[in-house]
C-alpha positions as CSV (number, residue, x, y, z in Angstrom):
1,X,16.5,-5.3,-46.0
2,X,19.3,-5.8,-44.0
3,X,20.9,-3.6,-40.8
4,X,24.3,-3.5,-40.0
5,X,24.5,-4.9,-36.0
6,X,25.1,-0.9,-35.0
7,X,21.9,-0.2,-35.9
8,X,20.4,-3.6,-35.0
9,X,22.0,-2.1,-31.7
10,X,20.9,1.2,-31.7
11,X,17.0,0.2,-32.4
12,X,17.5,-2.1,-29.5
13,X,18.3,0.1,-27.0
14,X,15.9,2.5,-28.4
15,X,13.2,0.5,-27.7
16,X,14.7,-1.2,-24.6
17,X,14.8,2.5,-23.2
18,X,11.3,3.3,-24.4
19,X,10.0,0.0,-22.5
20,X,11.7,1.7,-19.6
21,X,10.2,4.8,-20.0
22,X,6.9,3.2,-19.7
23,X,7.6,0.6,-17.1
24,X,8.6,3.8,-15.3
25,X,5.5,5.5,-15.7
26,X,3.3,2.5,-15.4
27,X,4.9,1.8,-11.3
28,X,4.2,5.8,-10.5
29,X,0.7,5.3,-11.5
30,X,0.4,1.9,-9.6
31,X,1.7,3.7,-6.8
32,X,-0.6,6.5,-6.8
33,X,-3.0,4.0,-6.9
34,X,-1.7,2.3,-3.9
35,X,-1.7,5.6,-1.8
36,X,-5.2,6.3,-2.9
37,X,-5.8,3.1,-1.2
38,X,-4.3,3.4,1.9
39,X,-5.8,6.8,2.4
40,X,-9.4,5.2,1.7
41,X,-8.2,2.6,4.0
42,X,-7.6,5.3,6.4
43,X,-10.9,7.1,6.2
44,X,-12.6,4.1,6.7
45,X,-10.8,3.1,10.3
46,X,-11.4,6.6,11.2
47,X,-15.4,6.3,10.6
48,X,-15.2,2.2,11.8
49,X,-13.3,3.6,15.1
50,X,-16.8,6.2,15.7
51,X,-19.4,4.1,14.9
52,X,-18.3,0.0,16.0
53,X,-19.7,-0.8,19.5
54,X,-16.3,-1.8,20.7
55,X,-16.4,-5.7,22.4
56,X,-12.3,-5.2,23.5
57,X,-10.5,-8.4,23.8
58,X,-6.7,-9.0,24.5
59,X,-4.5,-9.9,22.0
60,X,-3.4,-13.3,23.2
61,X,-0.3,-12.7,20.9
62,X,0.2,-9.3,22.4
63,X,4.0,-8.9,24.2
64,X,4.0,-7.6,27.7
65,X,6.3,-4.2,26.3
66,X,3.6,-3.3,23.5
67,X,1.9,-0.4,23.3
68,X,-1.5,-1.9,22.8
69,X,-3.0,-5.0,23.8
70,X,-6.2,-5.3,23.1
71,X,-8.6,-4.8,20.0
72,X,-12.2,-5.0,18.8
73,X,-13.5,-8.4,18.0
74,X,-15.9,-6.9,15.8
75,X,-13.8,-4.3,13.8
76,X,-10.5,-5.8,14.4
77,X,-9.4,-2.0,15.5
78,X,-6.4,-1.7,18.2
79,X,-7.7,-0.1,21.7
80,X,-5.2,3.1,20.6
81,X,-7.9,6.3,19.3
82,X,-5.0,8.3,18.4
83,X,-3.9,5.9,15.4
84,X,-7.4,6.3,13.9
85,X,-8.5,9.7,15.3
């Protein structure tokens, strides 16, 4: 069977625009996935930040205008409680 190259064409970008469709659909969920992440990531500093026995050390990268120079050597929390609080 053979197709004239319009609809060689047109079944091309059919299923180029169908790939797209899914690619689309495929990076929302990754990125749903990523923010799920982040907020576990989150919970977890948050309970780290109340239970570590903080042993503060400064950072000996930290400049003199930052806002925090020092963190946990165990956790590896800044010495900020509002960013985890």
């Amino acid at each position: 069977m053979s197709y004239s190259p319009t609809v060689q064409t047109d079944m091309n970008i059919n299923t180029l625009i169908l790939d797209n469709d899914k690619y689309q659909n495929d990076i929302m969920q990754l990125k749903r996935n990523i923010e799920d992440i982040e907020n576990k990531i989150v919970l977890n500093q948050r309970n780290i930040w109340t239970l570590c026995s903080h042993e503060w050390i400064k950072d000996e990268n930290a400049c003199y205008d930052d806002l925090v120079k020092y963190k946990c050597s165990k956790c590896h929390l800044w010495k900020k409680r509002g960013w985890y609080c």
